[in-house]
C-alpha positions as CSV (number, residue, x, y, z in Angstrom):
1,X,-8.6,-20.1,-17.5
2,X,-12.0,-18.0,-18.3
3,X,-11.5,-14.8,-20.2
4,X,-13.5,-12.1,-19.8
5,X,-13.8,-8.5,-21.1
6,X,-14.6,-4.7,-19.8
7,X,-15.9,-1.6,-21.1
8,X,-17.9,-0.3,-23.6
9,X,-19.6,-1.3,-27.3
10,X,-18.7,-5.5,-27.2
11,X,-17.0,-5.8,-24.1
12,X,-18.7,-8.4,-22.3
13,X,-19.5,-6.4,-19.1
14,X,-19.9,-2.9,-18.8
15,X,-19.0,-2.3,-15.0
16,X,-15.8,-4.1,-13.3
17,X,-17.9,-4.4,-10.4
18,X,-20.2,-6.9,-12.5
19,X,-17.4,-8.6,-13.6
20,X,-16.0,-9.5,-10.4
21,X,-19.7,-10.7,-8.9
22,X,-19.9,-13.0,-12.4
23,X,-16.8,-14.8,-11.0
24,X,-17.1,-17.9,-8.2
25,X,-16.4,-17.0,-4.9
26,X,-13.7,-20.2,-5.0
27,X,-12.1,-18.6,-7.8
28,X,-13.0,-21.5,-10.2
29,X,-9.5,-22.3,-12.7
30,X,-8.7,-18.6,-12.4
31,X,-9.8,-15.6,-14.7
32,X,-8.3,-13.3,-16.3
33,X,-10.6,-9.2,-16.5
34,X,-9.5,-7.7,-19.6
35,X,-10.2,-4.2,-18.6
36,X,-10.8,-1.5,-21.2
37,X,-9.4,2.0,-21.7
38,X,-11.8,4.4,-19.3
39,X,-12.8,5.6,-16.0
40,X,-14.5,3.2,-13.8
41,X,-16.3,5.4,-11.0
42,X,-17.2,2.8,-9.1
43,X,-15.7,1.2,-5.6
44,X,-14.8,-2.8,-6.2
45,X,-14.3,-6.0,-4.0
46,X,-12.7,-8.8,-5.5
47,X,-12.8,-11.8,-2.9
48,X,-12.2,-14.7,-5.4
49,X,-8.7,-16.2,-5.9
50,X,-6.5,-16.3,-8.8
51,X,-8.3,-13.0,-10.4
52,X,-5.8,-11.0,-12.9
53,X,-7.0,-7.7,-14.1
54,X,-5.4,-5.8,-17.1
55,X,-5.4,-2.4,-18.1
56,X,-4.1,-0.1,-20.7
57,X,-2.3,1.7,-19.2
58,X,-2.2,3.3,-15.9
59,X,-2.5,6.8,-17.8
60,X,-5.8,5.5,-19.9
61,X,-7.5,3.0,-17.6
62,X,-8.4,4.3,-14.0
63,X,-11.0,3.2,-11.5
64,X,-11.9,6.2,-9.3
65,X,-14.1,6.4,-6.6
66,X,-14.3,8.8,-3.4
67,X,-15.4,7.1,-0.3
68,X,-13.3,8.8,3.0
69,X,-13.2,7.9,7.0
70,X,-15.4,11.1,8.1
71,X,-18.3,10.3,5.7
72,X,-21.6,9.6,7.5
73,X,-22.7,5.9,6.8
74,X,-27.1,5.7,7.2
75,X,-26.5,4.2,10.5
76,X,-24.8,7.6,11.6
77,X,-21.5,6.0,12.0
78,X,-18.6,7.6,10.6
79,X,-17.0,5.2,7.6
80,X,-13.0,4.6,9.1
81,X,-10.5,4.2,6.9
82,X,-11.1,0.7,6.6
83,X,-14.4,0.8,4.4
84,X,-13.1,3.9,2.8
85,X,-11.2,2.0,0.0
86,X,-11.7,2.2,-3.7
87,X,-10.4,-1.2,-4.7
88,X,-10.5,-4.5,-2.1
89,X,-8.3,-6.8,-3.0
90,X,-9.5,-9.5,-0.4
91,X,-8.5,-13.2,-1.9
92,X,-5.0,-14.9,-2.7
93,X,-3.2,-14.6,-6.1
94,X,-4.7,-11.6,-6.9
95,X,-3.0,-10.0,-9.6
96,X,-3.4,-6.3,-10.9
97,X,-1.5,-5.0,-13.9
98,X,-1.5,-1.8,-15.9
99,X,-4.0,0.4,-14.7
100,X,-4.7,3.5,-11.7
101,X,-6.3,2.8,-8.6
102,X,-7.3,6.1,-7.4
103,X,-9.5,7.9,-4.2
104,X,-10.6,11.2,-4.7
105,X,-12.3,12.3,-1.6
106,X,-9.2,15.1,-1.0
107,X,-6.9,16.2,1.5
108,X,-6.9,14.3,5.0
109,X,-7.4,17.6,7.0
110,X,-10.6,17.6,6.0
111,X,-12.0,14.4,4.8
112,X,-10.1,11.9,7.1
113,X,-8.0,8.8,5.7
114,X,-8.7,7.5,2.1
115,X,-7.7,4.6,0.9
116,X,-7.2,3.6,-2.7
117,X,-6.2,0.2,-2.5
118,X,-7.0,-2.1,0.7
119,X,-4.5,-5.1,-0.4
120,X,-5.8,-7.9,2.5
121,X,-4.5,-11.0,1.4
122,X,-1.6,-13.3,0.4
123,X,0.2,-13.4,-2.4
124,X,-1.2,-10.4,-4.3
125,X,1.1,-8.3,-6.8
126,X,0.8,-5.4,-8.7
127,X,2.4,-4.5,-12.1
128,X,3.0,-0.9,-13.5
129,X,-0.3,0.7,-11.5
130,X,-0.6,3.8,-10.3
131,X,-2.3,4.2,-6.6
132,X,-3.5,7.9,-6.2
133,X,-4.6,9.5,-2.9
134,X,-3.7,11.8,0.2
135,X,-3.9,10.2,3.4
136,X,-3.9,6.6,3.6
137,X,-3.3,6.0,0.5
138,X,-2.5,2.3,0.3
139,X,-3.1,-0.3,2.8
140,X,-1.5,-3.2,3.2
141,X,-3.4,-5.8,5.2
142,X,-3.6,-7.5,8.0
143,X,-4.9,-5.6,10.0
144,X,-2.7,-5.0,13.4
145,X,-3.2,-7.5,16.4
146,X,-4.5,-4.7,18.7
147,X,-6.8,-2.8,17.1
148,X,-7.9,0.2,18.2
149,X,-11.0,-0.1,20.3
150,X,-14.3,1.3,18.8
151,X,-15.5,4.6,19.9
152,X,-11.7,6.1,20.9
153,X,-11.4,7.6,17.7
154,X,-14.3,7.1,14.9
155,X,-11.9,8.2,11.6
156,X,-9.5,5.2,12.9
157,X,-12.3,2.8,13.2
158,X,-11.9,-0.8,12.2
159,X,-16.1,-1.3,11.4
160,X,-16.2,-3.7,9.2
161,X,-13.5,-5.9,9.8
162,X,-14.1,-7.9,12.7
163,X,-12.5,-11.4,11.7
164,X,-9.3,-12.8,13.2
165,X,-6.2,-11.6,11.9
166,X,-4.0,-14.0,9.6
167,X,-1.7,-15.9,12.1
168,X,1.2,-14.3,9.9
169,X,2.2,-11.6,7.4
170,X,0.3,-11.2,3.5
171,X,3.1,-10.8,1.1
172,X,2.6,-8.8,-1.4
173,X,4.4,-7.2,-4.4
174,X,4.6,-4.1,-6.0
175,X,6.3,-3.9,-9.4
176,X,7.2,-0.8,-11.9
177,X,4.1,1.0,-9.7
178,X,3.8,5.2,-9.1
179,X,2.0,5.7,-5.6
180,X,0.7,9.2,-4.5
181,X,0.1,10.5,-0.7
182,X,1.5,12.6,2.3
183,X,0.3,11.3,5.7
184,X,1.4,7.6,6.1
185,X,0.7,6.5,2.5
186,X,1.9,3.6,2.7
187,X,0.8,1.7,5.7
188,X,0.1,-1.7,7.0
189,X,1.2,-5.4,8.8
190,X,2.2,-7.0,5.4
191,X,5.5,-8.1,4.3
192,X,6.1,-5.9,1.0
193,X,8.4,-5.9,-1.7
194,X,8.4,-2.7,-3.9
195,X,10.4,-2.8,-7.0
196,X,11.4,-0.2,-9.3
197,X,8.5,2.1,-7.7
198,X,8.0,5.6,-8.0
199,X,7.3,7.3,-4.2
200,X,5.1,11.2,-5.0
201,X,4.9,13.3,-1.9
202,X,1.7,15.5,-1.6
203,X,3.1,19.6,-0.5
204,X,0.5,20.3,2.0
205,X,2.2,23.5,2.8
206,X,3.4,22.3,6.3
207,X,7.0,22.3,8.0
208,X,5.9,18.1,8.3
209,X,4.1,17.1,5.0
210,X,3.7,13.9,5.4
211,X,5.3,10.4,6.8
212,X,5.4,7.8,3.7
213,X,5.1,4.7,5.3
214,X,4.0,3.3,8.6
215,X,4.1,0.1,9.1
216,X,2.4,-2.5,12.0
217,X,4.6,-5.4,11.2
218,X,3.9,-8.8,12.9
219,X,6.5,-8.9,15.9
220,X,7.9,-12.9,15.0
221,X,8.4,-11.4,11.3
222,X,11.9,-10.3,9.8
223,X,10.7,-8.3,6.8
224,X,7.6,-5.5,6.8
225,X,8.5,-3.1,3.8
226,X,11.2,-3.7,1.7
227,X,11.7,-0.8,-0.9
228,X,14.7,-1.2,-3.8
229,X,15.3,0.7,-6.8
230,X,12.8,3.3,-5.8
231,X,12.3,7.0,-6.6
232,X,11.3,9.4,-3.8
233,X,9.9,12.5,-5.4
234,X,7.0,14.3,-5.0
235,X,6.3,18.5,-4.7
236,X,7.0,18.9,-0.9
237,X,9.2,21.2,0.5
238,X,12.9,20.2,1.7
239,X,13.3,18.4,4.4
240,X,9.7,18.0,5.1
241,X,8.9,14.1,4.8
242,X,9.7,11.3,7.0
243,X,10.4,8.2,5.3
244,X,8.5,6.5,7.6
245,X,6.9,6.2,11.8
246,X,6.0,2.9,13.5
247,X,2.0,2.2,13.3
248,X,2.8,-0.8,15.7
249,X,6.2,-0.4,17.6
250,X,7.6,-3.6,15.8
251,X,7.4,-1.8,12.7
252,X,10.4,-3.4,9.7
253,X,11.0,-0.7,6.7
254,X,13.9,-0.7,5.1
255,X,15.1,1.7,1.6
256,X,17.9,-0.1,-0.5
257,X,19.8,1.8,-3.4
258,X,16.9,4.3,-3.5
259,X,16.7,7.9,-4.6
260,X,15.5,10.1,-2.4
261,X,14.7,14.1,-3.2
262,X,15.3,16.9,-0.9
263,X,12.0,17.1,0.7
264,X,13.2,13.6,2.6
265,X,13.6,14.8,6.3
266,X,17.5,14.7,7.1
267,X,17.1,12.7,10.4
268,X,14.3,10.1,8.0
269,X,12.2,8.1,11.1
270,X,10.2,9.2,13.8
271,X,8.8,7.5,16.5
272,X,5.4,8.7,16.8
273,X,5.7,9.3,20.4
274,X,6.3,5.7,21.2
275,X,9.5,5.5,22.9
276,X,9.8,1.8,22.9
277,X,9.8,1.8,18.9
278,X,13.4,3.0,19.3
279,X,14.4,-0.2,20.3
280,X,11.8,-2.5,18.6
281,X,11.5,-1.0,15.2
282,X,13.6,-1.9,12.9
283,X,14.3,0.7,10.1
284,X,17.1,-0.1,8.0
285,X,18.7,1.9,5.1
286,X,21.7,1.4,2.2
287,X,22.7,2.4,-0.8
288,X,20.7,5.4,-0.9
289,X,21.3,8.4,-3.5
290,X,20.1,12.2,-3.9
291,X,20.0,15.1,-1.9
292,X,17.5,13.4,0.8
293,X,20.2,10.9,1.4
294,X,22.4,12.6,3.9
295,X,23.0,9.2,5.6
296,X,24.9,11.0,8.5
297,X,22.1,13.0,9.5
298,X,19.7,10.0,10.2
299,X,18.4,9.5,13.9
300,X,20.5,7.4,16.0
301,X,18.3,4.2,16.0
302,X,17.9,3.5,12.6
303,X,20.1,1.1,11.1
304,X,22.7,0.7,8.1
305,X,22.5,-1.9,5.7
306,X,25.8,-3.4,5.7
307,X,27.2,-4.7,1.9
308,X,27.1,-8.2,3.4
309,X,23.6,-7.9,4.7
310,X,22.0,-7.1,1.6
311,X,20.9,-10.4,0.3
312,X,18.2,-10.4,3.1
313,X,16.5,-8.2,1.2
314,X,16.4,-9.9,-1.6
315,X,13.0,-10.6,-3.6
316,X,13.0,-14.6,-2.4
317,X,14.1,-13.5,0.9
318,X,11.4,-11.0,1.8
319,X,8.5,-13.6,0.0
320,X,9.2,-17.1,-0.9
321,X,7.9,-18.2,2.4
322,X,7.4,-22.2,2.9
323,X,6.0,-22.4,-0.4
324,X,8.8,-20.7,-2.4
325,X,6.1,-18.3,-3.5
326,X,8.2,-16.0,-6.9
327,X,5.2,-13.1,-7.6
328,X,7.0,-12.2,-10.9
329,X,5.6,-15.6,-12.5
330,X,2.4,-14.5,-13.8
331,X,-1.1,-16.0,-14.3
């Protein structure tokens, strides 16, 4: 396993970015980027496998950058969302600890989509980060089946990523980690396992401030987001946020013993004007606690987690896969 160092004075690479490009594309026997207290303005791709970075802390070691959908690429394109991240995670066993992953273009309204982290692979997880943004804020790859086609809208463009979608879900895992947004923050086709994470909705002074999730889960997979032990907080106003609206109609979310603030919207889900996501999408909720958690309130075709049910959601049930796959054994 090769060691390697960033930051200033002796580290042995100034730049992450020069880090990652000193690592083989095949991933080699794995190495581990000790990364430095700082802030890295810079935008990253790490397409290597078995690459663990560690920080210092999420509140001491940040990599910032500010890329956005609207912004003008020299071809006179706009950017999409897609090529708007600050950190690419594009390789298996990818494994982030300890550090903020942040993009600071601003508020949607006016920039578009920008996305933090673009987490495109399988079997990534991430330890005690912080992901910091507006709209878009993390993505959780594959992309959908269906794009949408090029030229409908330019902010929702796919440039960039024209290869063929996995044949299933990434798994992925989010551990101990704080993630910031309002309009579908948390969004993508992966199957997800967020534990003991922290959920900060933007206020952006609207009666709807945001939608925290939207999934575009595969439709021959059980599990898209799986959220237990989470906090739902954040500065928006009561009743205000949806927990989450289908990006694809097959969309799987589901909140387990999570507390949710005030500003959660009573009746949680909407279906984003796609009537046949009230009978595909499955959104699925139990145990939940706090003022936002007015169960009895919830739209009609969302779903209660009975007691018996709950082992489906379970770490190993939501990622072991065929290769019994446990993210919290790490590198």
């Amino acid at each position: 396993m090769r060691r390697i160092s960033v930051g200033a004075g002796g580290a042995d690479f100034a730049s992450l970015g020069a880090a990652i490009e000193s690592i083989p594309r095949d991933g080699g026997g794995g190495t581990v980027v000790l990364l430095e207290a700082g802030t890295y303005r810079e935008k990253v791709e790490i397409r290597a496998p078995r690459v663990r970075i560690v920080g210092r802390g999420a509140s001491s070691t940040k990599i910032v950058f500010g890329d956005c959908a609207s912004k003008q690429l020299p071809d006179g394109r706009a950017m999409g969302t897609f090529n708007s991240y600050t950190l690419y995670a594009g390789a298996p066993d990818i494994r982030i600890e300890e550090l903020t992953i942040e993009n600071s273009a601003g508020d949607g309204r006016e920039v578009g989509q920008g996305v933090a982290l673009y987490a495109d692979a399988d079997r990534l997880s991430f330890r005690n980060c912080a992901f910091i943004g507006c709209q878009d804020t993390l993505c959780l790859g594959p992309l959908p089946r269906d794009p949408i086609p090029k030229g409908v809208n330019p902010v929702h463009d796919f440039a960039g990523f024209e290869a063929e979608p996995a044949l299933r879900s990434f798994r992925q895992y989010y551990e101990g980690c704080f993630i910031r947004g309002d309009v579908d923050f948390i969004f993508g086709s992966a199957a997800a396992f967020f534990a003991g994470c922290e959920l900060s909705s933007r206020d952006r002074g609207e009666a709807v401030n945001g939608y925290i999730t939207a999934a575009s889960t595969y439709p021959a997979e059980a599990h898209g987001f799986v959220f237990r032990d989470c906090r739902l907080t954040g500065e928006a106003g009561p009743d205000s946020v949806y927990l989450g609206r289908p990006w694809r109609s097959n969309a799987r979310t589901a909140f387990v013993d999570c507390w949710m603030g005030a500003h959660i919207k009573k009746e949680a889900w909407d279906d984003w004007d796609k009537a046949e996501a009230r009978e595909l999408a499955r959104y699925c909720e139990g145990g939940s606690m706090g003022p936002g958690a007015d169960l009895a309130a919830r739209v009609g075709w969302a779903r209660p987690i009975a007691e018996a049910d709950r082992g489906a959601y379970s770490i190993a049930a939501v990622l072991a896969g065929s290769d019994g796959w446990d993210p919290r054994i790490w590198l």
